[in-house]
VEXMAR-649597 format. One record per residue (C-alpha): residue number from 1; residue in one letter; x, y, z. Coordinates in pm, whole numbers, padded with zeros to 5 digits. Example, Ala and Ser with C-alpha at 12.3 -4.5 7.8 and 13.67 -1.06 7.14 Angstrom:
<node seq="1" type="A" u="01230" v="-00450" w="00780"/>
<node seq="2" type="S" u="01367" v="-00106" w="00714"/>
//
This chain:
<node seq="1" type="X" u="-00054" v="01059" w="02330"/>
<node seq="2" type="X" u="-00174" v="00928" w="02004"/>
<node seq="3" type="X" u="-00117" v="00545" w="01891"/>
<node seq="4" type="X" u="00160" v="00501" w="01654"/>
<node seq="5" type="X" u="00196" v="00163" w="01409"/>
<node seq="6" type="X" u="00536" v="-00022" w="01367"/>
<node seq="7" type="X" u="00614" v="00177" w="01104"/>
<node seq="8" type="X" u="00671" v="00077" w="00744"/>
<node seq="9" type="X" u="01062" v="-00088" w="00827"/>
<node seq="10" type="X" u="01025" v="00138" w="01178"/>
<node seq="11" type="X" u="01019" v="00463" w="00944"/>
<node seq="12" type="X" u="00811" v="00471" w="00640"/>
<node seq="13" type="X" u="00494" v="00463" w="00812"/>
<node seq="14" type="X" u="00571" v="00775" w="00978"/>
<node seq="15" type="X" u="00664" v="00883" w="00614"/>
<node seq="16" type="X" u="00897" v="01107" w="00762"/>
<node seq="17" type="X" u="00586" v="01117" w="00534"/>
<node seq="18" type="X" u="00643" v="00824" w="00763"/>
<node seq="19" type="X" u="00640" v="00718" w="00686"/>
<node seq="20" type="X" u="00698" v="00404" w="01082"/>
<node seq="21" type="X" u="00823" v="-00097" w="00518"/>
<node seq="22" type="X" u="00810" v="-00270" w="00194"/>
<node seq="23" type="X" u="00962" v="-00603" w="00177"/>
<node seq="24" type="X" u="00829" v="-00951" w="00160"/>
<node seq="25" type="X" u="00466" v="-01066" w="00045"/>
<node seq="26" type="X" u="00297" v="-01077" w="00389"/>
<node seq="27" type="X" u="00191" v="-01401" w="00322"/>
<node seq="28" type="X" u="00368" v="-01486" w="00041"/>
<node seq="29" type="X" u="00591" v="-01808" w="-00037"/>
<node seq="30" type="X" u="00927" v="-01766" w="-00069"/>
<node seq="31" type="X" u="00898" v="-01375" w="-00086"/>
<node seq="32" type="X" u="00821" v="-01099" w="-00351"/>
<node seq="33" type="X" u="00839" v="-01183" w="-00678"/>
<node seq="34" type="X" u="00810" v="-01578" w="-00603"/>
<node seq="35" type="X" u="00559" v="-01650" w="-00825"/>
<node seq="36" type="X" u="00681" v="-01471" w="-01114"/>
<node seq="37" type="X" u="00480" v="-01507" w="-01464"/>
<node seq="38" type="X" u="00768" v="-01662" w="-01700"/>
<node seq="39" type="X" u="00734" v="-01326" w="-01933"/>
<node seq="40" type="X" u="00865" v="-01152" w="-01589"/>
<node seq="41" type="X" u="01209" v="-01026" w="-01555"/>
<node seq="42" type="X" u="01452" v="-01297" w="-01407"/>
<node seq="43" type="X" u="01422" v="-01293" w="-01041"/>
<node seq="44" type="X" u="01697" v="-01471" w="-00890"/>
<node seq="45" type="X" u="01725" v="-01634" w="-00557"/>
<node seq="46" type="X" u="02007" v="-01437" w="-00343"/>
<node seq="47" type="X" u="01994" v="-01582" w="00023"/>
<node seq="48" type="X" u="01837" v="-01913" w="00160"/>
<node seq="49" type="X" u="01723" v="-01920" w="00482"/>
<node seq="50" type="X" u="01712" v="-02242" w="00621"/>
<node seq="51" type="X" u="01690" v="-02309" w="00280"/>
<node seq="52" type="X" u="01421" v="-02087" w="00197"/>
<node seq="53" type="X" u="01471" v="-01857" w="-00082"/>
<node seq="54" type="X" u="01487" v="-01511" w="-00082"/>
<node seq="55" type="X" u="01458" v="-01320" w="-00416"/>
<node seq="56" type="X" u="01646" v="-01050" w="-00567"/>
<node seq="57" type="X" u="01316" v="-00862" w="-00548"/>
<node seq="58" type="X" u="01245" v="-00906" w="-00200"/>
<node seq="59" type="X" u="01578" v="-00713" w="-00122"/>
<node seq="60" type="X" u="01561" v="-00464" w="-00374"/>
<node seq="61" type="X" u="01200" v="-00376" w="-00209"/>
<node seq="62" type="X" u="01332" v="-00302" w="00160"/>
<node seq="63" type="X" u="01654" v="-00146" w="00005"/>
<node seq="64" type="X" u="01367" v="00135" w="-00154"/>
<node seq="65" type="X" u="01143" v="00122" w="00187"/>
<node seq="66" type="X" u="01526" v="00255" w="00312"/>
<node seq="67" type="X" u="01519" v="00509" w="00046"/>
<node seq="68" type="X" u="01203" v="00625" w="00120"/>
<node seq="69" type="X" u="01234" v="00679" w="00484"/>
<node seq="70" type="X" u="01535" v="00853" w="00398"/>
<node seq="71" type="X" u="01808" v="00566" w="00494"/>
<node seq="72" type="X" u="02087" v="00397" w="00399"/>
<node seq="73" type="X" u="01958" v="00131" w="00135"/>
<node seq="74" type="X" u="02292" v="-00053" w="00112"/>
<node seq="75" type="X" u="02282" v="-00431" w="-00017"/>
<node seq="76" type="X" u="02426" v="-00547" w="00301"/>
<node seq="77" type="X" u="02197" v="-00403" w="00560"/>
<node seq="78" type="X" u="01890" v="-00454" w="00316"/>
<node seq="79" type="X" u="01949" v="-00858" w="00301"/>
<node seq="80" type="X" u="01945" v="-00877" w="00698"/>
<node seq="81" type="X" u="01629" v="-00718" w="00718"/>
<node seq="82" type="X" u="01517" v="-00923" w="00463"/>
<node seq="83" type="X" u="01642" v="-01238" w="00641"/>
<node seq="84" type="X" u="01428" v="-01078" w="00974"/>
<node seq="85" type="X" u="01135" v="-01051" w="00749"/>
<node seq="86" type="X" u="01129" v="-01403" w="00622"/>
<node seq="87" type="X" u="01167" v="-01501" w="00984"/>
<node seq="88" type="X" u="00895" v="-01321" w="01136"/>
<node seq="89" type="X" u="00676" v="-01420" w="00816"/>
<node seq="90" type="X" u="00757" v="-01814" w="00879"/>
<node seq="91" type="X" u="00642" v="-01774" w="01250"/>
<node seq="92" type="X" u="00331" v="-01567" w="01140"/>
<node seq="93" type="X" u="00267" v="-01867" w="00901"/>
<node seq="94" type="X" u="00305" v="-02109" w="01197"/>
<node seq="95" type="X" u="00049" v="-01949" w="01372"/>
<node seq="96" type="X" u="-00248" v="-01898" w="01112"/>
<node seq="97" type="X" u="-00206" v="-01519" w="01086"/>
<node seq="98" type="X" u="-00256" v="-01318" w="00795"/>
<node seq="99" type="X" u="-00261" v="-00946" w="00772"/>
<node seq="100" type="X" u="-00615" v="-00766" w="00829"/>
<node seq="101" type="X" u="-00759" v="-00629" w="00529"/>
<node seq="102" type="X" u="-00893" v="-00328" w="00679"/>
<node seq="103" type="X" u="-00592" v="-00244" w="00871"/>
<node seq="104" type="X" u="-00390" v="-00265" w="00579"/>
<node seq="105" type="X" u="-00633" v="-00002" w="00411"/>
<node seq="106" type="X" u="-00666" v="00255" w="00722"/>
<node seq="107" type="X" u="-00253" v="00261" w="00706"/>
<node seq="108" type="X" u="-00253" v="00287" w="00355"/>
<node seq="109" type="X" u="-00509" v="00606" w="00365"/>
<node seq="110" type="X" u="-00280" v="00706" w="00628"/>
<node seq="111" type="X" u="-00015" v="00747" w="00457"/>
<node seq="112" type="X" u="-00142" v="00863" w="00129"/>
<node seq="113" type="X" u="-00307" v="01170" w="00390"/>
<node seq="114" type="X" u="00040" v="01229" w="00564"/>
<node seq="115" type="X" u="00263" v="01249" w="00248"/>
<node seq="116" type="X" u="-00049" v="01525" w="00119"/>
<node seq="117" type="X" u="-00256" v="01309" w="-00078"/>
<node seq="118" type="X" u="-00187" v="00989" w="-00348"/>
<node seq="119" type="X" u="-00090" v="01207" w="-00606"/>
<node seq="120" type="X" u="00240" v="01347" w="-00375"/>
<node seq="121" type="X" u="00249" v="00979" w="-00252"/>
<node seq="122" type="X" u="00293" v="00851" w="-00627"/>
<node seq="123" type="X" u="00548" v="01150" w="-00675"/>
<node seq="124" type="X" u="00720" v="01013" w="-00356"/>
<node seq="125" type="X" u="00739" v="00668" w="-00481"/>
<node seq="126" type="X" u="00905" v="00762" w="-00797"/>
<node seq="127" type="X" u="01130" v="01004" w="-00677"/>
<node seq="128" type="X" u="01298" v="00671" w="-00472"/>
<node seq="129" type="X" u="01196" v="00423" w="-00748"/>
<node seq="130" type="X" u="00943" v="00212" w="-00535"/>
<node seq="131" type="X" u="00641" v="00067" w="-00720"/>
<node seq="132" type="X" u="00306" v="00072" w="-00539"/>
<node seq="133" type="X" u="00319" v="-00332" w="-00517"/>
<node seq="134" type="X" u="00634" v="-00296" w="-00300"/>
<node seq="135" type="X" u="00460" v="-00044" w="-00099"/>
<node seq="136" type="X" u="00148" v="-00223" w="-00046"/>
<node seq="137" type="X" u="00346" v="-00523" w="00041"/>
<node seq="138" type="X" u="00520" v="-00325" w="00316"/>
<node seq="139" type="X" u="00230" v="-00233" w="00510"/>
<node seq="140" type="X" u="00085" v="-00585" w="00498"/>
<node seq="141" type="X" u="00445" v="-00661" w="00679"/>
<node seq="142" type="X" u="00343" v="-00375" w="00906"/>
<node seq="143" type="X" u="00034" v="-00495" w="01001"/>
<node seq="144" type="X" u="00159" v="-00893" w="01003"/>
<node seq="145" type="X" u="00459" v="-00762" w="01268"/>
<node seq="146" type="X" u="00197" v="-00650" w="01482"/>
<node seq="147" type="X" u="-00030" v="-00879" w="01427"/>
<node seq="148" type="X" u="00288" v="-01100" w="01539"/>
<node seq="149" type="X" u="00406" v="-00937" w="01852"/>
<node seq="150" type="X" u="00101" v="-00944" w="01967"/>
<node seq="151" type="X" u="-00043" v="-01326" w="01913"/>
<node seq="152" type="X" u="00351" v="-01386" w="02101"/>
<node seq="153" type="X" u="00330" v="-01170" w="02356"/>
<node seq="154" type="X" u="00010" v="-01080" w="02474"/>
<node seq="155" type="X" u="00081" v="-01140" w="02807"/>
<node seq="156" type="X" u="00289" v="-00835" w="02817"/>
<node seq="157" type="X" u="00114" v="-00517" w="02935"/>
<node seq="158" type="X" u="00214" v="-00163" w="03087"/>
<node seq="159" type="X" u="00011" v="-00092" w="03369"/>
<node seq="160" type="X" u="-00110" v="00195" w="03547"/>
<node seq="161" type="X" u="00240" v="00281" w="03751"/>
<node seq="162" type="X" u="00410" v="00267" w="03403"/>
<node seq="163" type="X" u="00214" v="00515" w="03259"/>
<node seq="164" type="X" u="00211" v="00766" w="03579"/>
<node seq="165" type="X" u="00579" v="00713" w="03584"/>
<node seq="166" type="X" u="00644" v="00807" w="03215"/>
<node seq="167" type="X" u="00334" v="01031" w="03217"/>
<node seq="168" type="X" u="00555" v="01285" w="03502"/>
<node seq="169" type="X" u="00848" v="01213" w="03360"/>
<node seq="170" type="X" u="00735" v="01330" w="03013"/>
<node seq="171" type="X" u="00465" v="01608" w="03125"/>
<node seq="172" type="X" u="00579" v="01825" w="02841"/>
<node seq="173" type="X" u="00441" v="01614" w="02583"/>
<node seq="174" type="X" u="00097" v="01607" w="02737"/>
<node seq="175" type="X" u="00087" v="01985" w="02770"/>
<node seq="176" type="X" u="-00107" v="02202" w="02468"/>
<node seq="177" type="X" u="00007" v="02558" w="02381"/>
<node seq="178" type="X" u="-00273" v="02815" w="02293"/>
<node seq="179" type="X" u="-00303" v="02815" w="01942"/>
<node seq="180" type="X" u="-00598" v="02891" w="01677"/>
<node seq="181" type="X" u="-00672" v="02822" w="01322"/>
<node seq="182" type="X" u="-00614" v="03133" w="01179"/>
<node seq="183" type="X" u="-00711" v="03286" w="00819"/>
<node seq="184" type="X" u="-00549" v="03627" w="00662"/>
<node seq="185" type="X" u="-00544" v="03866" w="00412"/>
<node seq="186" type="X" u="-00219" v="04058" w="00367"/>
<node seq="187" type="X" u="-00193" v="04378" w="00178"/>
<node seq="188" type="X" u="-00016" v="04695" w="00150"/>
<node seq="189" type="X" u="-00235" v="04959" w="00285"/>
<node seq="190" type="X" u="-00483" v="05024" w="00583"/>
<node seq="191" type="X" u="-00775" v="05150" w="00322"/>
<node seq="192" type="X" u="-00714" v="04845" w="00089"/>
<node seq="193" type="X" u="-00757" v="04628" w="00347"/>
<node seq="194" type="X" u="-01071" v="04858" w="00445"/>
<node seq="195" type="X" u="-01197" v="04790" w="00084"/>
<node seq="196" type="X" u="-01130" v="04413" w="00140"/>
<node seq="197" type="X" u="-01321" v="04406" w="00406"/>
<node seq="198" type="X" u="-01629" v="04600" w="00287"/>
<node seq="199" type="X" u="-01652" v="04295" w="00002"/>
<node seq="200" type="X" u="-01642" v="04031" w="00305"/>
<node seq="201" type="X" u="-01913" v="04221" w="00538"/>
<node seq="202" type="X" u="-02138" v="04213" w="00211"/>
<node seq="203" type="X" u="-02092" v="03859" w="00185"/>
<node seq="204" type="X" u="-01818" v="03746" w="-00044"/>
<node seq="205" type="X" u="-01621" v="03431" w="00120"/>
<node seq="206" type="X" u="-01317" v="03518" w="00292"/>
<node seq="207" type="X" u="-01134" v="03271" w="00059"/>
<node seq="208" type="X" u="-01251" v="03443" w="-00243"/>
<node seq="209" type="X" u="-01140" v="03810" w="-00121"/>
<node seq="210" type="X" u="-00770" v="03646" w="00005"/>
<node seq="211" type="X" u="-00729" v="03572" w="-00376"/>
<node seq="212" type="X" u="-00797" v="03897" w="-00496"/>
<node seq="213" type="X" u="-00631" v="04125" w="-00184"/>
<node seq="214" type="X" u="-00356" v="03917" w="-00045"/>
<node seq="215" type="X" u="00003" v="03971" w="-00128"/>
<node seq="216" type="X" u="00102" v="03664" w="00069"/>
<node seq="217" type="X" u="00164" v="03433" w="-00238"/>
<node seq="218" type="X" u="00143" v="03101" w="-00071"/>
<node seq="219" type="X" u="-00140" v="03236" w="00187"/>
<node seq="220" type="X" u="-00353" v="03402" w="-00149"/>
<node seq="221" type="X" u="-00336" v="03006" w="-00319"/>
<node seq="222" type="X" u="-00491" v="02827" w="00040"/>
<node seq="223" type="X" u="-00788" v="03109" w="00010"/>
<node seq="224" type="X" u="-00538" v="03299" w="00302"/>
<node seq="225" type="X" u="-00544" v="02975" w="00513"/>
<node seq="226" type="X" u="-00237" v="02985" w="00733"/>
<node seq="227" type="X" u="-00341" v="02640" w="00885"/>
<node seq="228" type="X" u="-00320" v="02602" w="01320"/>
<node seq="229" type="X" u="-00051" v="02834" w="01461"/>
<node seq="230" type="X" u="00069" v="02873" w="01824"/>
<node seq="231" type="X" u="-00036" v="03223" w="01967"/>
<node seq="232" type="X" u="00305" v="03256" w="02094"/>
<node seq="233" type="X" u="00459" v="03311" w="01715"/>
<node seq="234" type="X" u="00200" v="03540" w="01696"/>
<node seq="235" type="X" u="00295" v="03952" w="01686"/>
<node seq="236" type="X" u="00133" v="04144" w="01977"/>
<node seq="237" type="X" u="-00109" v="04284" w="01804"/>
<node seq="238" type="X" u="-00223" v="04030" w="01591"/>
<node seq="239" type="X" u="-00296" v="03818" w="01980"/>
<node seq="240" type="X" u="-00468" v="04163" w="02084"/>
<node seq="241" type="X" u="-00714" v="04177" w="01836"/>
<node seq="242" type="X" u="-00790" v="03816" w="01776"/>
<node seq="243" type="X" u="-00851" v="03822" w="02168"/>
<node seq="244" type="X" u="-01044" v="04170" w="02061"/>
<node seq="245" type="X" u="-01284" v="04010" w="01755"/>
<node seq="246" type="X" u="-01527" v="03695" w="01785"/>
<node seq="247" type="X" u="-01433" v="03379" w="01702"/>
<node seq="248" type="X" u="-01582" v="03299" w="01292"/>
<node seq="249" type="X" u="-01552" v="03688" w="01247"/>
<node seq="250" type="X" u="-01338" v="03891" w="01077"/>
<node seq="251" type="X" u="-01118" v="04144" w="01272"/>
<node seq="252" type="X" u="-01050" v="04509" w="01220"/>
<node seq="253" type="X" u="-00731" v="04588" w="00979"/>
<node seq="254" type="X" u="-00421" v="04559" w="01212"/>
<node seq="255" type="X" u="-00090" v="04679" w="01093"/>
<node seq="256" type="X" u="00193" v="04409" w="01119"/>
<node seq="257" type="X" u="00513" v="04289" w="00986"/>
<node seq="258" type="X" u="00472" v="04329" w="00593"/>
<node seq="259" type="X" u="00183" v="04547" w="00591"/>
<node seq="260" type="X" u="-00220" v="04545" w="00674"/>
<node seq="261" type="X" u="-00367" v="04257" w="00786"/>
<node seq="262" type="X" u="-00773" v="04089" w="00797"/>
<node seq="263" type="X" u="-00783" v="03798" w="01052"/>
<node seq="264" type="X" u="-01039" v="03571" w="01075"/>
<node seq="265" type="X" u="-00962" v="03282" w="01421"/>
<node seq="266" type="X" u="-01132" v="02964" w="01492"/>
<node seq="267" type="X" u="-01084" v="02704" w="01705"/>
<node seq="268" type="X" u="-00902" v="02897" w="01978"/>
<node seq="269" type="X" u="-00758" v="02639" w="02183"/>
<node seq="270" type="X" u="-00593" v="02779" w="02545"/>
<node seq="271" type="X" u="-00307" v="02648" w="02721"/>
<node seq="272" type="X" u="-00416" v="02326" w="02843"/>
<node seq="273" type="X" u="-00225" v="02013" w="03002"/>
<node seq="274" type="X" u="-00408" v="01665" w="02885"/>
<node seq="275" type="X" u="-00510" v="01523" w="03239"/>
<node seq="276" type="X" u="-00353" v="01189" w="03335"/>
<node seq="277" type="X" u="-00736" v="01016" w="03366"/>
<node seq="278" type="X" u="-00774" v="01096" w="03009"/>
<node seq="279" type="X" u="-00412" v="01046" w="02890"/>
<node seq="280" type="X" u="-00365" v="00667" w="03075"/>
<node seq="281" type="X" u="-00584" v="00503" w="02849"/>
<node seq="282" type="X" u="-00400" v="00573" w="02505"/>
<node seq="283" type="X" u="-00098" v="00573" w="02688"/>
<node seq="284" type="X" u="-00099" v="00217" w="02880"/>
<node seq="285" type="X" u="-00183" v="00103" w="02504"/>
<node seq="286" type="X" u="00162" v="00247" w="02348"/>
<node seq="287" type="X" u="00348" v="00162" w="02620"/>
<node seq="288" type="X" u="00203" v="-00183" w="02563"/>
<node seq="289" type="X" u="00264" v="-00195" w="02241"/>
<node seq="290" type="X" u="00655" v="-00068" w="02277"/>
<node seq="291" type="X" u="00722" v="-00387" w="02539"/>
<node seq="292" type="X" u="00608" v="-00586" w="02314"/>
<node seq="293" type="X" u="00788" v="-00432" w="02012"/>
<node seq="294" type="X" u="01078" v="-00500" w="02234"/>
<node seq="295" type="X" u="00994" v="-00885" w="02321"/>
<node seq="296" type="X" u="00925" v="-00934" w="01884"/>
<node seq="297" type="X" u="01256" v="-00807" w="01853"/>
<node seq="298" type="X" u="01478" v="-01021" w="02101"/>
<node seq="299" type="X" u="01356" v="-01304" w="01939"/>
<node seq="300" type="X" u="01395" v="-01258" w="01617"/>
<node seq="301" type="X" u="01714" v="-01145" w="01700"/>
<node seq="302" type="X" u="01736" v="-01498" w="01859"/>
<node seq="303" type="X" u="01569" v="-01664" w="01568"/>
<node seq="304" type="X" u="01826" v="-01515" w="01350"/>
<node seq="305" type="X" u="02110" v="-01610" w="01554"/>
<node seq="306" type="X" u="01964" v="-01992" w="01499"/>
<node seq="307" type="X" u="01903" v="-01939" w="01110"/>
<node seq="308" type="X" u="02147" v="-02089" w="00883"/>
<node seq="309" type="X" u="02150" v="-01842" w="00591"/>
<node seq="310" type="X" u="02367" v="-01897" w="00298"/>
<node seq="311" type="X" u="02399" v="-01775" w="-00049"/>
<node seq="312" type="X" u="02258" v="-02053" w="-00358"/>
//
C-alpha cells in the first residue's frame, strides 16, 4: 500500500491528476496576494478572522484548486476553507514551521508526472484558470498541513493489530493480478506480419517496425507500446503464446481480434498477494498518517467553532 499526501484541498494532489490545494501563502501574512505591488490589481479584504484579513485572492485560489479537482468552487464553500486555511496557517506560525523545500518539489514533480508531464499540467491549469503561483502555493499548504498534524499529534500511531486488522479486512487490495508489459504490432495479414517480423529479426527496433506495420493508430504513435495490461483482458491466444515466446523476444504472428498480431512481453508479473511482513511497514505509516489527519481535523473544526469571522 503506497503512501499518499493530504492532497492538494484532499483532491488535487491526487490530480484526479490528483490531484490529494491552492489557497493561502504557506507562510504568508494575511494570505495570497497580501503584499501586493501597488501596480497590482485591487485585492480586497473579504473575511477577517479574528481580525485577520483574508483577500479576495486567497478565495478565488481554493475556489480554482475546487475546479481543478473537479468540485464545486462555489463562493460560499471556498471562504470556509479559506477560513480553515488561515487557521491551520496561524497555528503552524505558532509553532516555527514552515513548509520543506524539498517536499514541496518531490509533490510538485509528482504531479506534473501524474497529469503526463508540465506541458498537460500547464494545459490543466488553464483549462480551470489557475496560475502556477496559486498552484505552488497549494502544495506548500499541503506540505504545511502535514507538517501540522504531525508536530500536534505525534503521539498518535497505528500499531501492528491495526494494520493486521485492516490488512484481512482489505486483502484484495494487497493482492497483484498477472499482468506484463506488453508491445504489438497489428496488421491485416499473417505474411505482413511475417514481413514485419523478418525487419525485427535483422535488427530494426521493434518501435521503429510498429510505425511502419501497425494499423493500431494510437499503439503505431507509442512505437506499439500498449503500456502494463492484466493477462486476464488478454485473448487466449495472445496468453498462449506470450506463455509460448521468451520474455524480451518477439513472438510468432498470432491471429486475434482485428487481425495479425507481433508481441513482444516483459516484466511478466504472476498472481501474487503482497505478504503482511512486507505490507505492515507502509501500511502502519498510512494508517498513521489517516489518525492523525483525523485529530488535524477535529480541531480545526474546533478552532473554527472559536473563530470570530466577519466580513470588513
Amino acid at each position: 500500500m503506497s503512501r499518499s499526501h493530504t492532497p492538494l484541498f484532499l483532491v488535487v494532489l491526487a490530480l484526479a491528476v490528483a490531484l490529494g490545494a491552492a489557497v493561502l501563502a504557506a507562510c504568508g501574512g494575511a494570505g495570497v496576494g497580501a503584499d501586493a505591488s501597488p501596480s497590482s490589481p485591487p485585492d480586497p479584504v473579504v473575511l477577517l478572522v479574528d481580525g485577520q484579513a483574508i483577500h479576495r485572492s486567497a478565495v478565488d485560489a481554493v475556489r480554482a484548486e475546487f475546479r481543478l479537482g473537479g468540485t464545486s468552487d462555489t463562493e460560499a464553500r471556498a471562504e470556509k476553507e479559506a477560513v480553515r486555511r488561515e487557521l491551520l496557517r496561524r497555528e503552524a506560525q505558532r509553532l516555527g514551521l514552515k513548509p520543506d523545500a524539498a517536499e514541496v518539489a518531490t509533490r510538485s514533480a509528482a504531479m506534473a508526472k501524474k497529469a503526463g508531464g508540465r506541458d498537460a499540467l500547464t494545459v490543466a491549469l488553464q483549462r480551470v484558470s489557475m496560475t502556477e503561483a496559486q498552484l505552488q502555493s497549494g502544495i506548500e499548504y499541503s506540505v504545511l498541513h502535514d507538517a501540522l498534524q504531525d508536530a500536534k499529534f505525534g503521539g498518535l500511531k497505528a500499531g501492528r493489530q491495526q494494520a493486521r486488522a485492516y490488512y484481512d479486512a482489505h486483502r484484495a487490495a494487497f493482492r497483484h493480478v498477472a499482468s506484463v508489459h506488453l508491445w504489438s504490432i497489428q496488421v491485416s495479414a499473417e505474411r505482413i506480419a511475417e514481413s514485419a517480423l523478418v525487419r525485427l529479426r535483422s535488427g530494426r527496433p521493434f518501435e521503429e517496425v510498429a510505425r511502419q506495420f501497425s494499423n493500431d493508430l494510437e499503439a503505431k504513435a507509442k512505437g506499439g507500446d500498449l503500456g502494463r495490461v492484466e493477462m486476464a483482458s488478454l485473448p487466449v491466444p495472445f496468453r498462449k503464446m506470450i506463455a509460448a515466446t521468451r520474455p524480451g523476444h518477439v513472438s510468432k504472428p498470432v491471429a486475434g481480434p482485428g487481425g495479425w498480431f507481433l508481441l513482444l512481453a516483459k516484466g511478466v508479473r504472476p498472481d501474487s498477494t503482497t505478504p503482511f511482513a512486507k505490507a505492515e511497514p507502509p501500511l502502519v505509516r498510512e494508517l498513521t498518517r489517516r489518525e492523525r489527519f483525523a485529530a488535524l481535523d477535529a480541531w480545526l473544526k474546533a478552532a473554527g467553532d472559536k473563530a470570530t469571522v466577519a466580513r470588513p
